[in-house]
C-alpha positions in Angstrom: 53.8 64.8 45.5 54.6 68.5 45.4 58.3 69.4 44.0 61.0 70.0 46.1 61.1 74.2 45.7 57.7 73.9 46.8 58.0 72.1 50.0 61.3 74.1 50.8 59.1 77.7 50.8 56.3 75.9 53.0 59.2 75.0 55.3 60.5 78.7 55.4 57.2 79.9 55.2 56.8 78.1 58.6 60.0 78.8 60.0 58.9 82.7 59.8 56.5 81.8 61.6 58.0 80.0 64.7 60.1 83.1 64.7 57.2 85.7 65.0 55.2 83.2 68.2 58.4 82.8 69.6 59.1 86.5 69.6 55.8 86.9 71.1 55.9 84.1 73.7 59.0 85.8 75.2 57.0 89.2 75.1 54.1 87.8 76.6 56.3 86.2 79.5 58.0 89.4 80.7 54.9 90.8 80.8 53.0 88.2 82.4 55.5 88.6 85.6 54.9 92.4 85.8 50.9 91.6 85.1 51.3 89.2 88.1 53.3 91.3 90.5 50.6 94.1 89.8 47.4 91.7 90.5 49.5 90.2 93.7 50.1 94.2 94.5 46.5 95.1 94.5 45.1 92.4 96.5 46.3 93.6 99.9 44.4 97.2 99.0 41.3 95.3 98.2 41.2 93.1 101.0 41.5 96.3 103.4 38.8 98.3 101.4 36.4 95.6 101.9 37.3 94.8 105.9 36.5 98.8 106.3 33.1 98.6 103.9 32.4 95.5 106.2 32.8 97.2 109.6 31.3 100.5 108.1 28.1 98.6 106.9 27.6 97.0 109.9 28.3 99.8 112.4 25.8 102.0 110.7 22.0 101.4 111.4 20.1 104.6 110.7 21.8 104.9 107.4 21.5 102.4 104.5 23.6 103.2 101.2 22.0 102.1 97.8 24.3 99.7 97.6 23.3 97.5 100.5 19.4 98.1 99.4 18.1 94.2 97.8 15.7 95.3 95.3 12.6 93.1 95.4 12.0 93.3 91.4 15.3 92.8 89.4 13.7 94.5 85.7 16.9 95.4 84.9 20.5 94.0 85.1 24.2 95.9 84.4 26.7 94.1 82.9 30.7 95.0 83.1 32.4 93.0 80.7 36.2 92.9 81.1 37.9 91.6 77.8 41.1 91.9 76.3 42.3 94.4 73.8 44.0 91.5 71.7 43.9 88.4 70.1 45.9 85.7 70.1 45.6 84.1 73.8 43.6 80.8 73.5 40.2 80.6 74.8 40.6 83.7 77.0 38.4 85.7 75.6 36.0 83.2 73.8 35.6 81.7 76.9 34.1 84.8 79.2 32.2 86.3 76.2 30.6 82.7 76.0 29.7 82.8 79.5 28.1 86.3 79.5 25.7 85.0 76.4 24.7 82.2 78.3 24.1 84.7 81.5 22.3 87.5 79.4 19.7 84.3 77.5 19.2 83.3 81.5 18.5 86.5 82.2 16.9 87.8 79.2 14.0 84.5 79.6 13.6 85.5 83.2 12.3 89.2 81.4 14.5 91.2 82.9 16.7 93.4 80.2 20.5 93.6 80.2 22.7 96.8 79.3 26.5 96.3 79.1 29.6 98.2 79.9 32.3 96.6 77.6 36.1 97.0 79.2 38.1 95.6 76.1 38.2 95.8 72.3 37.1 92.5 71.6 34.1 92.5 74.4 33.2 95.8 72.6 33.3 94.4 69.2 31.2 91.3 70.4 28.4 92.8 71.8 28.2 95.3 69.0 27.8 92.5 66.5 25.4 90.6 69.2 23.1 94.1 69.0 23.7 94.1 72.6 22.6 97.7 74.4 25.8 99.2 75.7 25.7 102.1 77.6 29.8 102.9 77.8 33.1 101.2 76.8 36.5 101.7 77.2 39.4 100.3 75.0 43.0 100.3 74.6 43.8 100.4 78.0 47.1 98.8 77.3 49.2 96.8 79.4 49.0 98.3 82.7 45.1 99.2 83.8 44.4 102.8 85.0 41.8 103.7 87.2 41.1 107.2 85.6 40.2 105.3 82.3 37.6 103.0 84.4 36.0 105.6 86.3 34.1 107.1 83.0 32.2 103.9 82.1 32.1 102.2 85.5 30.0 105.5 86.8 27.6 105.1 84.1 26.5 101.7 85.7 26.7 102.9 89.4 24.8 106.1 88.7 22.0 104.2 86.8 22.0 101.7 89.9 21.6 104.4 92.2 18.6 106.1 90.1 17.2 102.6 89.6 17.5 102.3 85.9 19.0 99.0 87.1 18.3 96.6 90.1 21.4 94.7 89.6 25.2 95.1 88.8 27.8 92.5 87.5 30.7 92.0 86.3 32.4 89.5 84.0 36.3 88.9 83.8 38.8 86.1 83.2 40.0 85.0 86.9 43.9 84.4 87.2 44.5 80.9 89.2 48.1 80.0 88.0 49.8 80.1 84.7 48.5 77.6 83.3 44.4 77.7 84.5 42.4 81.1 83.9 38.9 81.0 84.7 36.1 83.0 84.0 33.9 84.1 86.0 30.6 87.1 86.3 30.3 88.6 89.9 27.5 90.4 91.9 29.1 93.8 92.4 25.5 95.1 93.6 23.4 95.1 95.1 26.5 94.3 97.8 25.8 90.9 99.2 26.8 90.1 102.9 28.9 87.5 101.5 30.8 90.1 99.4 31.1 92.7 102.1 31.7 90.3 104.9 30.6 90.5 108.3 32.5 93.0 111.0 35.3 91.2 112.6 34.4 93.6 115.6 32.1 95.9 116.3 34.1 99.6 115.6 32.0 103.0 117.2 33.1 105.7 114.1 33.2 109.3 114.8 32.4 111.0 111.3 32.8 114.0 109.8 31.4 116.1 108.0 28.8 113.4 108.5 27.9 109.3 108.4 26.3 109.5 104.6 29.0 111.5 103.0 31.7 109.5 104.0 29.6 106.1 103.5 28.7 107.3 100.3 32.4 108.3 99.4 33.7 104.8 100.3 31.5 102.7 98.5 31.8 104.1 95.5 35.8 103.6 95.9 34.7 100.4 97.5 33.5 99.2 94.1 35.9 101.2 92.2 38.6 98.8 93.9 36.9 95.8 92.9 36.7 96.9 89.3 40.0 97.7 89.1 40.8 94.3 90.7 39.3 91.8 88.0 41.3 94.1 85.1 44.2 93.2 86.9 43.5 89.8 87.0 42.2 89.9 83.6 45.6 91.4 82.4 47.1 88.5 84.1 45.0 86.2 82.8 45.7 87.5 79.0 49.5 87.6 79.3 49.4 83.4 80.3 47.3 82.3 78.2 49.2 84.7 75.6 52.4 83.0 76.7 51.3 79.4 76.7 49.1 79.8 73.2 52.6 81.0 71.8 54.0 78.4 72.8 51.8 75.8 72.2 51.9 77.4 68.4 56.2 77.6 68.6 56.2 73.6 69.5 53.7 73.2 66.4 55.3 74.8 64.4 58.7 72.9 65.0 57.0 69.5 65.0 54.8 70.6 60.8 58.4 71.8 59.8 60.3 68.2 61.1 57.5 66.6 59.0 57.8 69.0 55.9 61.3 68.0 56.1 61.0 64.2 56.1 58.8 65.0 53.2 60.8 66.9 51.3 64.0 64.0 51.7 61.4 61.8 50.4 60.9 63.6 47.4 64.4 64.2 46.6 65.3 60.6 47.4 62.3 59.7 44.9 63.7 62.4 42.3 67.1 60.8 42.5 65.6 57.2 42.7 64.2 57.9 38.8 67.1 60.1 38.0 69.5 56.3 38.9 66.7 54.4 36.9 66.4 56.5 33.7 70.5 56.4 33.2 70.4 52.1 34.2 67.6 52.3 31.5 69.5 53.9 29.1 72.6 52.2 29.7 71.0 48.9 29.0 69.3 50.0 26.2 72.5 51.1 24.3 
């Protein structure tokens, strides 16, 4: 049985701990509500970008943007991966990097080659240790996700898309469903899909100018840039609750291996006492 000074620093040594992931399950929970509040924010902008795409794509019928053209070959496929920039939140990120492996084998056996735009430090670092072609990355994009930072290496994927490098687009991100349930999830961003788009609630007559492609062109591209921006969002959210509740789950440990440190410790100083009572009886009755 390990001496009493022993067990006492493991039980401080634990303590310290506690301290440090309930410091950071506080943290994580203020900014879980702002995280939330900006995903809820953004949903109302997406949902309006993609009725206008939707009545856009169907009003038009002499024009056809690339990104309503099926490809008939797919030789090719683009990957965003949307990550977090930290550690310490569960399965989060383990979970969506799994996923996109077992997407990229899929894909890989059906000979079509994958190139990856990683969002996130620890996507990034993955798929530079999986030897994985990446084409553009952004990282340390903090806790509040700016557009101007996702424009760069979003446009890589979109303008190789649009030359035909690539015959497919999607993107990979951690979905936020409540607190306590994240899912991931990888997404058809092109070619656009009707089911993605949507169909025309009416049929709108548009008057144009300076002409149908430019602005077609124009909103597509924002069109897309909305839904990227969307699953950071919800990634952010995502990483801020499972943050919160891996904290958590780590504070309640922590309290429940120092409670048993304890009872061990008053069983070794109730065993060093125990011989301490016997050695004097001993003596006594030996004089």
């Amino acid at each position: 049985m390990p001496s009493g000074k022993e067990i006492r620093n493991k039980i401080k040594s634990v303590e310290n701990t506690r301290k440090i992931t309930k410091a950071m399950e506080m943290v994580a929970a203020s900014k879980m509500r702002k995280a939330q509040d900006r995903m809820r924010a953004a949903r109302p902008y997406g949902e309006k970008i993609r009725r206008v795409a939707a009545n856009l794509s169907h009003a038009i019928a002499e024009y056809k943007h690339p990104f309503l053209i099926k490809r008939e070959t797919v030789k090719k496929i683009g990957v965003i991966l949307v990550t977090a920039d930290k550690g310490l939140c569960g399965g989060l990120n383990t979970n969506v990097l799994r996923l996109a492996v077992t997407r990229m084998k899929e894909w890989e056996a059906q000979s079509a080659a994958v190139q990856v735009t990683a969002i996130g430090n620890k996507g990034f670092g993955f798929m530079q240790r999986a030897s994985a072609e990446i084409v553009s990355h952004t990282i340390g994009m903090g806790d509040t996700p700016h557009l101007e930072k996702l424009i760069g290496p979003v446009k890589v994927q979109l303008d190789a898309y649009i030359r035909g490098d690539i015959d497919q687009l999607f993107i990979g991100y951690t979905r936020f469903i409540n607190t306590m349930k994240q899912e991931p999830v990888i997404e058809q961003l092109l070619p656009l899909s009707g089911d993605a788009v949507g169909s025309a609630e009416t049929k709108w007559d548009y008057v144009y100018e300076p002409d149908a492609k430019e602005v077609v062109d124009d909103l597509l591209i924002r069109y897309v840039e909305a839904l990227i921006y969307q699953a950071v969002a919800e990634n952010m959210a995502s990483e801020q609750s499972a943050r919160m509740v891996a904290m958590k789950s780590a504070s309640d440990n922590a309290k429940t291996v120092i409670g048993d440190l304890k009872l061990v410790y008053n069983k070794a100083r109730q065993a060093a006492i125990t011989k301490e009572l016997s050695e004097i009886v001993g003596g006594a009755a030996a004089v």
